[in-house]
PyMOL CGO cylinders between C-alpha atoms (Angstrom):
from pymol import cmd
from pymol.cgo import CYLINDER

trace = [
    CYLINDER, 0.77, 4.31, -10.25, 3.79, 4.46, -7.95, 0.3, 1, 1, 1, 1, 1, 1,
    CYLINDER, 3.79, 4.46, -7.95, 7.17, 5.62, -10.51, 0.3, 1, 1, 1, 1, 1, 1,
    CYLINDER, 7.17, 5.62, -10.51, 9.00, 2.49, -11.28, 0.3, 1, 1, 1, 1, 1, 1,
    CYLINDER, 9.00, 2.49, -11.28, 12.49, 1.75, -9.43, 0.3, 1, 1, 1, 1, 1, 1,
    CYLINDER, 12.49, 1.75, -9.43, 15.80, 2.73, -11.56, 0.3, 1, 1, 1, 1, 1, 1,
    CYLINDER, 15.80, 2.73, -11.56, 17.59, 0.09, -13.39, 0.3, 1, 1, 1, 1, 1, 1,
    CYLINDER, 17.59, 0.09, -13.39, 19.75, -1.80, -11.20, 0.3, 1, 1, 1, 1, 1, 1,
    CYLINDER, 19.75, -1.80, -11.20, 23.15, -0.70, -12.58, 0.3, 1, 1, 1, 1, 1, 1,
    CYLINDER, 23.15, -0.70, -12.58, 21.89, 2.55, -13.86, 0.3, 1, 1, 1, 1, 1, 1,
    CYLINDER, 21.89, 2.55, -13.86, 21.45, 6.40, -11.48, 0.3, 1, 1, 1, 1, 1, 1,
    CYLINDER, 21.45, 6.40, -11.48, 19.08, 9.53, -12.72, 0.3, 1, 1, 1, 1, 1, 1,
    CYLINDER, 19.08, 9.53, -12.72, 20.43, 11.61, -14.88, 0.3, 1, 1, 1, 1, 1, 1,
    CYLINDER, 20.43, 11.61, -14.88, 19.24, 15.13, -13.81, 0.3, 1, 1, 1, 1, 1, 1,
    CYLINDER, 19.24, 15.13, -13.81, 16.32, 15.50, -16.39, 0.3, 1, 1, 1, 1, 1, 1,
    CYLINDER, 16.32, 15.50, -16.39, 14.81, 11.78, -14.92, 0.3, 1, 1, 1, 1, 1, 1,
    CYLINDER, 14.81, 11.78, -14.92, 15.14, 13.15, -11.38, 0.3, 1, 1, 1, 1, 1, 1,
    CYLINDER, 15.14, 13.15, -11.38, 13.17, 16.48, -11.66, 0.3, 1, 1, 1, 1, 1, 1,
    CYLINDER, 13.17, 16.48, -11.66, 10.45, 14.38, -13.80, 0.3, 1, 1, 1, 1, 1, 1,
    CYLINDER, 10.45, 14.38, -13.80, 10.52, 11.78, -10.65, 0.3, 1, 1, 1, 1, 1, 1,
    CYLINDER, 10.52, 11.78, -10.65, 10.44, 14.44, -8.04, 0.3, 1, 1, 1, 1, 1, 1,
    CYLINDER, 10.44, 14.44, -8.04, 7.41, 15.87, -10.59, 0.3, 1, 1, 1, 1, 1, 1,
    CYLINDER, 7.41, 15.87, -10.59, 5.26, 12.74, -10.50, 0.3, 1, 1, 1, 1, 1, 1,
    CYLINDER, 5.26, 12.74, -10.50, 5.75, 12.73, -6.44, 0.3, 1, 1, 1, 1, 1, 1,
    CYLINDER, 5.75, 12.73, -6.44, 5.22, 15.92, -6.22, 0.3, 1, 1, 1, 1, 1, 1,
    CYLINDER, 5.22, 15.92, -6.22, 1.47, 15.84, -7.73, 0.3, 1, 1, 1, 1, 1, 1,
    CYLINDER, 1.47, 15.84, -7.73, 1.26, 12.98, -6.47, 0.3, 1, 1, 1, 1, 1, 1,
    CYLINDER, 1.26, 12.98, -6.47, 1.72, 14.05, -2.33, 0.3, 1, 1, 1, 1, 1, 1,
    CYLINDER, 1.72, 14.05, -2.33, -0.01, 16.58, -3.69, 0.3, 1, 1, 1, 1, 1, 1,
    CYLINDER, -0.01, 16.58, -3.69, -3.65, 15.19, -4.90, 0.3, 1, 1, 1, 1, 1, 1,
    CYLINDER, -3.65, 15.19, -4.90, -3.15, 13.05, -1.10, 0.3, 1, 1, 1, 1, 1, 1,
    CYLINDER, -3.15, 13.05, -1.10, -2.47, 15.96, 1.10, 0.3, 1, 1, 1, 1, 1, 1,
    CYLINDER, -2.47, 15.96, 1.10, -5.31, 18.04, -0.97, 0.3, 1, 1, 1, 1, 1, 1,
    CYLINDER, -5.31, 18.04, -0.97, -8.65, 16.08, 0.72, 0.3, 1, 1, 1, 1, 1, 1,
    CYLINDER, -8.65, 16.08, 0.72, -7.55, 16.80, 4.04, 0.3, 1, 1, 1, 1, 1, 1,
    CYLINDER, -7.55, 16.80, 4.04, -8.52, 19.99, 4.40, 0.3, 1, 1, 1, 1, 1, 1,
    CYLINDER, -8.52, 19.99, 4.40, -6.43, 21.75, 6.13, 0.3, 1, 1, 1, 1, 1, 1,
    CYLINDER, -6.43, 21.75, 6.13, -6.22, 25.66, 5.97, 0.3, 1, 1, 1, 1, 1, 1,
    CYLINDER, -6.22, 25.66, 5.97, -2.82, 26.55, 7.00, 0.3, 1, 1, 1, 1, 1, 1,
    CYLINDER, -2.82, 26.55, 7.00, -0.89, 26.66, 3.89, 0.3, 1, 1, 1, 1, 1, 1,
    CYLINDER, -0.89, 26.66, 3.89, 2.73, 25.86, 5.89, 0.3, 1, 1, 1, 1, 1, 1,
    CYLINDER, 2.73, 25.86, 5.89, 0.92, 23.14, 7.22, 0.3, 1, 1, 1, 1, 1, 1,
    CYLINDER, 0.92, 23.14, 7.22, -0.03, 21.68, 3.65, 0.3, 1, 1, 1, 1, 1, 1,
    CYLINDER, -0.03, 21.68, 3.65, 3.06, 22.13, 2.61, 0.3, 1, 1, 1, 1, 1, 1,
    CYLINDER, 3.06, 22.13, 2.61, 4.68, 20.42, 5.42, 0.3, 1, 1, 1, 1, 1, 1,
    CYLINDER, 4.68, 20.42, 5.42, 2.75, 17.16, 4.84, 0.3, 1, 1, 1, 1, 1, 1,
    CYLINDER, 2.75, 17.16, 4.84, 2.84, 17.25, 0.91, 0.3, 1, 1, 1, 1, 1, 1,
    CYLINDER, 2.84, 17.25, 0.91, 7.23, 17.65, 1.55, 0.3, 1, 1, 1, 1, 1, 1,
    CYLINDER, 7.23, 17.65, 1.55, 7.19, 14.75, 4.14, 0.3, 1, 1, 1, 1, 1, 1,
    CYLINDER, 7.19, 14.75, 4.14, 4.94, 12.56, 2.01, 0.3, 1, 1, 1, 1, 1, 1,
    CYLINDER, 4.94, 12.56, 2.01, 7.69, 13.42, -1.22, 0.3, 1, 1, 1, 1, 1, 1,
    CYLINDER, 7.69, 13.42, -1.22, 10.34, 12.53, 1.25, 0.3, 1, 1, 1, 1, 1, 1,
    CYLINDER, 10.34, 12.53, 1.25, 9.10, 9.17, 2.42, 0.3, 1, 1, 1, 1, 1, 1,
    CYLINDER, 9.10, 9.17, 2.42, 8.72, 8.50, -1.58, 0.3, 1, 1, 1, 1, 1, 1,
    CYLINDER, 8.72, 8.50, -1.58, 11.94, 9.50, -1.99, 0.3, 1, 1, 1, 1, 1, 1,
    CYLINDER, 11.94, 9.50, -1.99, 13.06, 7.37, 0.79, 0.3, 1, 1, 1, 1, 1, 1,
    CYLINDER, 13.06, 7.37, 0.79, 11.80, 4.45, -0.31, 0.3, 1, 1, 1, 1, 1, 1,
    CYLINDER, 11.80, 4.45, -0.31, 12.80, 4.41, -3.84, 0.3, 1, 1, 1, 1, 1, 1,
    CYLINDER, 12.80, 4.41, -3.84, 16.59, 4.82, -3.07, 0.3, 1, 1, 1, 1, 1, 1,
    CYLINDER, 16.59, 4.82, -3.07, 16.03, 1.67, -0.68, 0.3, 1, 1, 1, 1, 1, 1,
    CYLINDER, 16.03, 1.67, -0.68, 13.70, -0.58, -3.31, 0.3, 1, 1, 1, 1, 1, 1,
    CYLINDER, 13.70, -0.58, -3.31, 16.72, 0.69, -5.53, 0.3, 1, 1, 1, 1, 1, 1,
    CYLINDER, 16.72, 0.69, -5.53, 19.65, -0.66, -3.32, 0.3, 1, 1, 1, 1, 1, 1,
    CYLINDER, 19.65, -0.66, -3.32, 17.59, -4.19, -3.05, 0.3, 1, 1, 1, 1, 1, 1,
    CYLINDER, 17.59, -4.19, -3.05, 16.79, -4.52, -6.62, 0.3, 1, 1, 1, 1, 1, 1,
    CYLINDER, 16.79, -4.52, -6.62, 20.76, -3.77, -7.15, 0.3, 1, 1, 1, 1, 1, 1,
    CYLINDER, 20.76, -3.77, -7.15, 21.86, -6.72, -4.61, 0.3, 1, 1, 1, 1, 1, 1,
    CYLINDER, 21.86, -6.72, -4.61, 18.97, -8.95, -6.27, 0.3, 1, 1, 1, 1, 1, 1,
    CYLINDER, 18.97, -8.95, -6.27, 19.97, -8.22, -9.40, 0.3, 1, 1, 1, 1, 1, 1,
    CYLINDER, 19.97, -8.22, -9.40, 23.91, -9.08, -8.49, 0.3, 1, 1, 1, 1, 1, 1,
    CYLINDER, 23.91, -9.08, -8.49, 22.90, -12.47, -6.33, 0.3, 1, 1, 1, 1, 1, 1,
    CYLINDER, 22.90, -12.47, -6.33, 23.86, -14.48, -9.25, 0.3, 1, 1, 1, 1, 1, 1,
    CYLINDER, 23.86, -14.48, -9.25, 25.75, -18.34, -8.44, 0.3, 1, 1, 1, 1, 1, 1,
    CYLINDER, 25.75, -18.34, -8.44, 25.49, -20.15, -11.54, 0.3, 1, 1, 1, 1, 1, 1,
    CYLINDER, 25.49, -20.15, -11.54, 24.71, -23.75, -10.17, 0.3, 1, 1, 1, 1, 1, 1,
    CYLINDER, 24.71, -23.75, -10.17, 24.04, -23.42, -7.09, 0.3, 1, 1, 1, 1, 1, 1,
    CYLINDER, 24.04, -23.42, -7.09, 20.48, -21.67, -6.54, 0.3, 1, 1, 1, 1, 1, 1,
    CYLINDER, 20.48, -21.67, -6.54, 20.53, -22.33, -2.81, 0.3, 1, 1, 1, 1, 1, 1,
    CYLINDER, 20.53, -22.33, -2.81, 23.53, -19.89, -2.07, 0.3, 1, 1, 1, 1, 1, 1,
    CYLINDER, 23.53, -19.89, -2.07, 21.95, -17.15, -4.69, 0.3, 1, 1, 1, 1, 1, 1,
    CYLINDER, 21.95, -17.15, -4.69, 18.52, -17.51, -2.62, 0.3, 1, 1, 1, 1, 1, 1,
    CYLINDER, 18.52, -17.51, -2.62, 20.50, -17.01, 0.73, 0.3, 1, 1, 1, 1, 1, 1,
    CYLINDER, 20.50, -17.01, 0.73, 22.08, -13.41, -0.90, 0.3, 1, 1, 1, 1, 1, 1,
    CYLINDER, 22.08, -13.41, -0.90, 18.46, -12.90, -2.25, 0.3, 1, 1, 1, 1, 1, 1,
    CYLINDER, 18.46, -12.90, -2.25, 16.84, -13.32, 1.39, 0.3, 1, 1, 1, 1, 1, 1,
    CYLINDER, 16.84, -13.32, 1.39, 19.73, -10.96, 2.95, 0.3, 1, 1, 1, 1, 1, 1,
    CYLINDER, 19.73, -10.96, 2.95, 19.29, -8.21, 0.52, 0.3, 1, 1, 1, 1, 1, 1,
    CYLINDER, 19.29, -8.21, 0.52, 15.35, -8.26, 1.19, 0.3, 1, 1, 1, 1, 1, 1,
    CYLINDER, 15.35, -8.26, 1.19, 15.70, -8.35, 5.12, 0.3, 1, 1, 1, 1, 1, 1,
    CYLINDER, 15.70, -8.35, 5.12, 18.30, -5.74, 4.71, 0.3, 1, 1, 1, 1, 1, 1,
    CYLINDER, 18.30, -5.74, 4.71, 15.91, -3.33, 3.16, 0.3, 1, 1, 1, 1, 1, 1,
    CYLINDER, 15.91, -3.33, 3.16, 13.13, -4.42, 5.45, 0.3, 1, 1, 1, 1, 1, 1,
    CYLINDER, 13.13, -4.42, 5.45, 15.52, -3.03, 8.56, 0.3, 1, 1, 1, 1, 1, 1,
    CYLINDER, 15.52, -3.03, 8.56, 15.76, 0.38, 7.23, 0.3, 1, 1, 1, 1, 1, 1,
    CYLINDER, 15.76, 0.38, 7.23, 12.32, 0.91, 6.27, 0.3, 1, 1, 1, 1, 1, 1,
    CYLINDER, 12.32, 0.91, 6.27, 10.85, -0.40, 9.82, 0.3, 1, 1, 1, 1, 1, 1,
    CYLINDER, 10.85, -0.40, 9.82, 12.39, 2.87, 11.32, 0.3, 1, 1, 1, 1, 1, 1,
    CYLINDER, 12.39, 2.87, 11.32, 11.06, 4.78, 7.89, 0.3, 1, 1, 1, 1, 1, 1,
    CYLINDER, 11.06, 4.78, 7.89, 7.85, 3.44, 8.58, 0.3, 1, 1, 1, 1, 1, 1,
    CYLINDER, 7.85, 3.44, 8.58, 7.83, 4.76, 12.17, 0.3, 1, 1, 1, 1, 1, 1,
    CYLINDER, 7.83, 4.76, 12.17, 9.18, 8.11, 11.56, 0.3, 1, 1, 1, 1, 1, 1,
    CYLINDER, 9.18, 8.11, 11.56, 6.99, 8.64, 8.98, 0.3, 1, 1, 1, 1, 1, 1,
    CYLINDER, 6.99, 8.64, 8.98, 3.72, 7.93, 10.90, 0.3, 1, 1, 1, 1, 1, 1,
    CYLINDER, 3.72, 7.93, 10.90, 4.62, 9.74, 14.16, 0.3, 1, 1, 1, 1, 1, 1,
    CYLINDER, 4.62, 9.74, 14.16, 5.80, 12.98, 11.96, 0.3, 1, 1, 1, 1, 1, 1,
    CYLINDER, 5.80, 12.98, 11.96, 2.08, 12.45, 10.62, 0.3, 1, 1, 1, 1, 1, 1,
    CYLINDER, 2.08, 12.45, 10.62, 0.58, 12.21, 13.41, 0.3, 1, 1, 1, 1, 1, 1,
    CYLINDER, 0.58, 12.21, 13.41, 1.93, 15.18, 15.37, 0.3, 1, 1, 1, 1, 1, 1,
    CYLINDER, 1.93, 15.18, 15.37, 0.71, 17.40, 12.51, 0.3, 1, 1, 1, 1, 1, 1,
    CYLINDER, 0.71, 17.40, 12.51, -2.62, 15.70, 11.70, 0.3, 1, 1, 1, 1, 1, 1,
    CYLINDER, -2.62, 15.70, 11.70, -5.90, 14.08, 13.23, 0.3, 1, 1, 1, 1, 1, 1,
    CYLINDER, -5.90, 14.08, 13.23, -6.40, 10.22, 13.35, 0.3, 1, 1, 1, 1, 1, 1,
    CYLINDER, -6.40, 10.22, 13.35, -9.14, 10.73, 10.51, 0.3, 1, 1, 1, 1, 1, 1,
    CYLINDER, -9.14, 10.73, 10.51, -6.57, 13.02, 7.92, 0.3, 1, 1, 1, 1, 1, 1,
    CYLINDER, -6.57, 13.02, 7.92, -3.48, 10.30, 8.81, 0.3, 1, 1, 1, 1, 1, 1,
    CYLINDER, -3.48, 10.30, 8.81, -5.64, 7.77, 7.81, 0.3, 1, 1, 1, 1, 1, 1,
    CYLINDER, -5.64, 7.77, 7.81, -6.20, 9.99, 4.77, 0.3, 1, 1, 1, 1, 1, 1,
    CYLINDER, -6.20, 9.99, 4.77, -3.08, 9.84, 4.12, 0.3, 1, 1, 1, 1, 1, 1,
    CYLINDER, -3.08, 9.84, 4.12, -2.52, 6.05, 4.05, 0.3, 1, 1, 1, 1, 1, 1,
    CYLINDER, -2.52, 6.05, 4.05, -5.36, 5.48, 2.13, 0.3, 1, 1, 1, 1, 1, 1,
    CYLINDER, -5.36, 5.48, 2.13, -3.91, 8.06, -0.54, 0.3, 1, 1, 1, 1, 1, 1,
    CYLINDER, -3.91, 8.06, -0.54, -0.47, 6.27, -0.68, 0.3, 1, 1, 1, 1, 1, 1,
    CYLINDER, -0.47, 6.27, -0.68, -2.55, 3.02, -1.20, 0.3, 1, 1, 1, 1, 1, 1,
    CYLINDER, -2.55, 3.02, -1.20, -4.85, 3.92, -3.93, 0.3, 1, 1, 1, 1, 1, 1,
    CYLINDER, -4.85, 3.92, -3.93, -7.96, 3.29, -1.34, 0.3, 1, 1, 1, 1, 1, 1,
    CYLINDER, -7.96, 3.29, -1.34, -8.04, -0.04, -1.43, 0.3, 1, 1, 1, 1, 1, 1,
    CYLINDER, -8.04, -0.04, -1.43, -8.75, -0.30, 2.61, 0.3, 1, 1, 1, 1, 1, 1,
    CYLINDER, -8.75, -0.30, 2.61, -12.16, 1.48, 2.45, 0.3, 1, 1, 1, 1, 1, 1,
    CYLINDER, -12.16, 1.48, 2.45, -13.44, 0.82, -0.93, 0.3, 1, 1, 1, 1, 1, 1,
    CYLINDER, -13.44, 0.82, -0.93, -12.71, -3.13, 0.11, 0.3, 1, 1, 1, 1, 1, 1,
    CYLINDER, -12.71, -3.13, 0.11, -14.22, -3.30, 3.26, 0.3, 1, 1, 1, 1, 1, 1,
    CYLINDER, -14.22, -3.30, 3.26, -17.12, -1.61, 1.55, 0.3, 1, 1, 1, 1, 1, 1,
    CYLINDER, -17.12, -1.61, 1.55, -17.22, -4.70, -0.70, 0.3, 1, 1, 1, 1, 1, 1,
    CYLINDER, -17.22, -4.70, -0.70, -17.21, -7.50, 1.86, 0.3, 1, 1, 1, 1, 1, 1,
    CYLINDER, -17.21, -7.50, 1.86, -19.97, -5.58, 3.46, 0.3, 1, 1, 1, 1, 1, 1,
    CYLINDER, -19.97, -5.58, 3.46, -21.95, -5.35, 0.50, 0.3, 1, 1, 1, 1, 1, 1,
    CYLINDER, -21.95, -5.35, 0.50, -21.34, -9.17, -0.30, 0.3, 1, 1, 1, 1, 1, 1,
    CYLINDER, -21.34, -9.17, -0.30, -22.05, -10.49, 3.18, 0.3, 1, 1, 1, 1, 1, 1,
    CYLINDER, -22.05, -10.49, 3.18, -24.25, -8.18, 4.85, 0.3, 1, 1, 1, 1, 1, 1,
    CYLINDER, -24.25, -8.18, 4.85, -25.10, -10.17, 7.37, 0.3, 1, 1, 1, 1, 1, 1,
    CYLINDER, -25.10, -10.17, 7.37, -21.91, -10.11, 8.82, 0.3, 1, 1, 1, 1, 1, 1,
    CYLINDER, -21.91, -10.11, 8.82, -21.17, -9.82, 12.56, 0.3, 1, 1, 1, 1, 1, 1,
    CYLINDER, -21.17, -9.82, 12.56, -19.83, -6.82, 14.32, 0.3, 1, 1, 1, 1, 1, 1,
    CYLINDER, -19.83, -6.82, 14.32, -16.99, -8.72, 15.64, 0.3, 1, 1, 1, 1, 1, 1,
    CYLINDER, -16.99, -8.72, 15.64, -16.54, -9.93, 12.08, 0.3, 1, 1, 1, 1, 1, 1,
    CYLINDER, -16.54, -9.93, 12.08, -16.28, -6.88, 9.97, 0.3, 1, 1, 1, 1, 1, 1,
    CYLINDER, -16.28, -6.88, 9.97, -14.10, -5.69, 12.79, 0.3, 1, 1, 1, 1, 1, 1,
    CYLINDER, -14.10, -5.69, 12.79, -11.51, -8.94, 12.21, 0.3, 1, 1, 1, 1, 1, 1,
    CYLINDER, -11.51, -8.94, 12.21, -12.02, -7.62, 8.59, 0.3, 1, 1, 1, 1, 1, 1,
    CYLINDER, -12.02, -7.62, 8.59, -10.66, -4.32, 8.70, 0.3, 1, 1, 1, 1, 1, 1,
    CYLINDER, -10.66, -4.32, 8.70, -8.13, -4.92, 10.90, 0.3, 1, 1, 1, 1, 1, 1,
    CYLINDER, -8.13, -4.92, 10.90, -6.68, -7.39, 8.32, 0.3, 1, 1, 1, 1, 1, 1,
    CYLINDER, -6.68, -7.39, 8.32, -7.37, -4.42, 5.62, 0.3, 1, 1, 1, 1, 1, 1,
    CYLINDER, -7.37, -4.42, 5.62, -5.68, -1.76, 8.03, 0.3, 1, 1, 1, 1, 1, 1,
    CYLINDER, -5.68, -1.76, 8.03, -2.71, -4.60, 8.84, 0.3, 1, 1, 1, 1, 1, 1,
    CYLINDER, -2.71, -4.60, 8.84, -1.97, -5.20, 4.77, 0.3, 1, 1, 1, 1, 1, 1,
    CYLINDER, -1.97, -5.20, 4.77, -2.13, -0.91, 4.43, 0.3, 1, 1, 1, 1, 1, 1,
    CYLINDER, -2.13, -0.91, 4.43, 0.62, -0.35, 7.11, 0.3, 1, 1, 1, 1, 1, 1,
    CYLINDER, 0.62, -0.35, 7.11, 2.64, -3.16, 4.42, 0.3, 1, 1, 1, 1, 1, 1,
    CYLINDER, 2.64, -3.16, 4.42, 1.34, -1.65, 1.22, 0.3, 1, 1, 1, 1, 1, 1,
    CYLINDER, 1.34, -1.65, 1.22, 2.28, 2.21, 2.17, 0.3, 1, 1, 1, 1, 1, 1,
    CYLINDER, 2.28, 2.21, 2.17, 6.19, 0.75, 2.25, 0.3, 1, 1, 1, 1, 1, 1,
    CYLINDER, 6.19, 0.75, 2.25, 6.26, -1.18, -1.16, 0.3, 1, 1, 1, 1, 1, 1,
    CYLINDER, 6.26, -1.18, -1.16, 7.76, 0.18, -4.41, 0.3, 1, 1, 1, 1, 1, 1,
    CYLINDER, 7.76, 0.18, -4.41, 5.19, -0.16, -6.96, 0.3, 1, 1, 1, 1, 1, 1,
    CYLINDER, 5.19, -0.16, -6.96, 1.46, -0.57, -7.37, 0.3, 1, 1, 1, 1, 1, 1,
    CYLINDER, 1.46, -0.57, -7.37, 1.92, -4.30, -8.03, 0.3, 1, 1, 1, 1, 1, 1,
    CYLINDER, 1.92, -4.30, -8.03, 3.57, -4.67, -4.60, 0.3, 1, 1, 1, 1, 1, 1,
    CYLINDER, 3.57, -4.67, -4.60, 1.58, -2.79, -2.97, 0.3, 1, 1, 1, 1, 1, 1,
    CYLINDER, 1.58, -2.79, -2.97, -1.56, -5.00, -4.22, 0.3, 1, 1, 1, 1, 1, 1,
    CYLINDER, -1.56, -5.00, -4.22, 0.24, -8.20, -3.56, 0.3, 1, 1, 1, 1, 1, 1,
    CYLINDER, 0.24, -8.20, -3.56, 0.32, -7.29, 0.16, 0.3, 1, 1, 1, 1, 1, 1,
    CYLINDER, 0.32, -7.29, 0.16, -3.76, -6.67, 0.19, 0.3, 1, 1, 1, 1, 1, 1,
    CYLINDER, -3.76, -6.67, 0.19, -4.13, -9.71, -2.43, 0.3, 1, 1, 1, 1, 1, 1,
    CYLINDER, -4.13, -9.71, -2.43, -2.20, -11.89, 0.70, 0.3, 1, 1, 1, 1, 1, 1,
    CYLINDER, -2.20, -11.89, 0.70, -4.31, -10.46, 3.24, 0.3, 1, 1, 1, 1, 1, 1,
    CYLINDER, -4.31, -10.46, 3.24, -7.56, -10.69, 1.00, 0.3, 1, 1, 1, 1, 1, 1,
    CYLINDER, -7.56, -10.69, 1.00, -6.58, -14.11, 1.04, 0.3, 1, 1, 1, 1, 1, 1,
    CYLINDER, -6.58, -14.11, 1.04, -6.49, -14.49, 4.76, 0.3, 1, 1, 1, 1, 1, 1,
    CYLINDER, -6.49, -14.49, 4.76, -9.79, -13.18, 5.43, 0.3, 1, 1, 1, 1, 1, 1,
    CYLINDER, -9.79, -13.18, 5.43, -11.85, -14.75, 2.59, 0.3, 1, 1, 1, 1, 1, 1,
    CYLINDER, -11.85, -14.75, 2.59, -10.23, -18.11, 4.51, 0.3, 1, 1, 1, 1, 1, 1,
    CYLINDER, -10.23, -18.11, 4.51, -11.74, -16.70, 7.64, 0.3, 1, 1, 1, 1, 1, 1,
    CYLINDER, -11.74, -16.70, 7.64, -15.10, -16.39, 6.05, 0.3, 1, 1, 1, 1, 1, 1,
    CYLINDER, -15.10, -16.39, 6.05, -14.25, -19.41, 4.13, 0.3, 1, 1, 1, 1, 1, 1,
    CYLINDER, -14.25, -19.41, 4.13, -14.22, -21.06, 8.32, 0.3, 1, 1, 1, 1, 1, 1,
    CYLINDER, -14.22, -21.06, 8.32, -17.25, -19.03, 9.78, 0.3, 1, 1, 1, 1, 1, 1,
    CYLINDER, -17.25, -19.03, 9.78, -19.13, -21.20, 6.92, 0.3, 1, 1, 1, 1, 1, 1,
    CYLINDER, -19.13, -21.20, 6.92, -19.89, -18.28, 4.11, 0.3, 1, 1, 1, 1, 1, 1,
    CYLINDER, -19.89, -18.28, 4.11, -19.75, -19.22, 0.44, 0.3, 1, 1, 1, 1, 1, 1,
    CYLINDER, -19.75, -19.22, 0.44, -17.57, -16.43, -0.77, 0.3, 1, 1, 1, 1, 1, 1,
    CYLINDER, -17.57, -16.43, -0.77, -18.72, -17.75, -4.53, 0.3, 1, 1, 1, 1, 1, 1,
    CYLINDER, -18.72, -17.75, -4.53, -22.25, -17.91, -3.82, 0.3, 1, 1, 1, 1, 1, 1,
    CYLINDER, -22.25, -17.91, -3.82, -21.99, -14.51, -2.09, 0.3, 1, 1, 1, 1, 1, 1,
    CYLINDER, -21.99, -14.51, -2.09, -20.18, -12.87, -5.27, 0.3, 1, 1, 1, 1, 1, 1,
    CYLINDER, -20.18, -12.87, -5.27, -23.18, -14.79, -7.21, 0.3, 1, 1, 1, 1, 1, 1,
    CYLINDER, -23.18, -14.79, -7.21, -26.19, -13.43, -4.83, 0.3, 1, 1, 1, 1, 1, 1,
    CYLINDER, -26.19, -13.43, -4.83, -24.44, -9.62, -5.13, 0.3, 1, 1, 1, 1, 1, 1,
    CYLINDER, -24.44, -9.62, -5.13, -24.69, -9.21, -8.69, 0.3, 1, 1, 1, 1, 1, 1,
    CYLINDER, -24.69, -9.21, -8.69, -28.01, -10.61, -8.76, 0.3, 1, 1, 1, 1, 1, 1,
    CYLINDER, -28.01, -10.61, -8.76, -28.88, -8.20, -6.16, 0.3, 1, 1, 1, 1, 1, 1,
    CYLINDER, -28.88, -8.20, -6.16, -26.91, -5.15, -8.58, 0.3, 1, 1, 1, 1, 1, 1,
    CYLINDER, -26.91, -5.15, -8.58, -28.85, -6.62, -11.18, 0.3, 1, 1, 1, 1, 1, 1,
    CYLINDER, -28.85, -6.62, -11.18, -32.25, -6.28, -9.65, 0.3, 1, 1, 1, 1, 1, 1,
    CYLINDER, -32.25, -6.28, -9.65, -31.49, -2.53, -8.09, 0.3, 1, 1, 1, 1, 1, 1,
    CYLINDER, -31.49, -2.53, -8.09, -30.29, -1.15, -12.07, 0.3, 1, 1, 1, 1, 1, 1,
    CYLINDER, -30.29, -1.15, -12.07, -33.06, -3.22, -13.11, 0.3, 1, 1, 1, 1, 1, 1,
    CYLINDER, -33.06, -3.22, -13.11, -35.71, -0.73, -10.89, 0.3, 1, 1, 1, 1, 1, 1,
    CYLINDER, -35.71, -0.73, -10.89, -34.47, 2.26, -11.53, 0.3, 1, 1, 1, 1, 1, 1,
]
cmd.load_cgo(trace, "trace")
């Protein structure tokens, strides 16, 4: 699970920070492991520039949460919104160029394949191991279709890789899970009936083996 974001009024002591910079550590370290690569600088080039971009992002989820926590206005909700909605965009500016940085760094040291290793590590997997699932539910989907599919998947990932915990970071492919179900939803498949027809079809394959 990502590490949760400081209290609002509170910084790291210095035994909090080495167990944060720890858990990234290991963590960058488990994604940067599958890729393969044999040059050890080179490993440890990616596993330091994934624990930055952690890094990175915590001190700005931490610098929101603070304003969020301060954009208080006892009886008037509308002008504590408005401080809410400025403290969010303001984040949202400095991680765009994060974001950017991050990915071209990535992809001047890596191949198409290993940086989309690397997203797929920061986001628990959920691209592939979904669009495995709407296969297997609707397998009679059209190329076109599973293409609109992924790229909804591969859309909500580019969000997901930016967010500060694991619950944000499955709200974003929760909203776009949502999107695409209503595509289905439009292109006339049952969704429910589909769920229902896959398990029987589980069902059947455990019960022949």
């Amino acid at each position: 699970m990502m590490a949760k974001s400081l209290p609002a009024d509170a910084a790291p002591n210095a035994q909090e920070e080495a167990a944060y910079t720890q858990t990234i550590t290991e963590r960058a370290e488990k994604i940067v492991a599958p890729l393969g690569i044999e040059d050890a600088s080179q490993a440890t080039r990616i596993r330091d520039l994934v624990v930055k971009q952690y890094r990175s992002l915590r001190e700005i989820h931490a610098a929101r949460d603070a304003k969020l926590a301060e954009a208080q206005s006892p009886g008037d909700s509308a002008v504590a919104e408005a401080w809410r909605s400025v403290a969010r965009k303001d984040a949202d500016l400095k991680i765009f160029p994060l974001h950017r940085q991050f990915v071209a760094r990535l992809e001047a040291e890596l191949t198409p394949e290993q940086v989309n290793q690397v997203k797929d590590g920061m986001t628990y997997g959920v691209v592939p191991l979904t669009f495995k699932r709407y296969r297997e539910l609707l397998p009679q989907l059209t190329v076109e279709q599973q293409t609109e599919i992924l790229a909804n998947l591969l859309e909500a990932r580019e969000y997901a890789i930016d967010a500060g915990s694991s619950e944000e970071k499955h709200a974003w492919f929760g909203k776009y899970k949502g999107r695409i179900n209503n595509l289905l939803s439009a292109a006339g498949y049952d969704m429910k009936q589909a769920e229902k027809d896959l398990a029987e079809r589980e069902k059947a394959a455990a019960s022949a083996q």
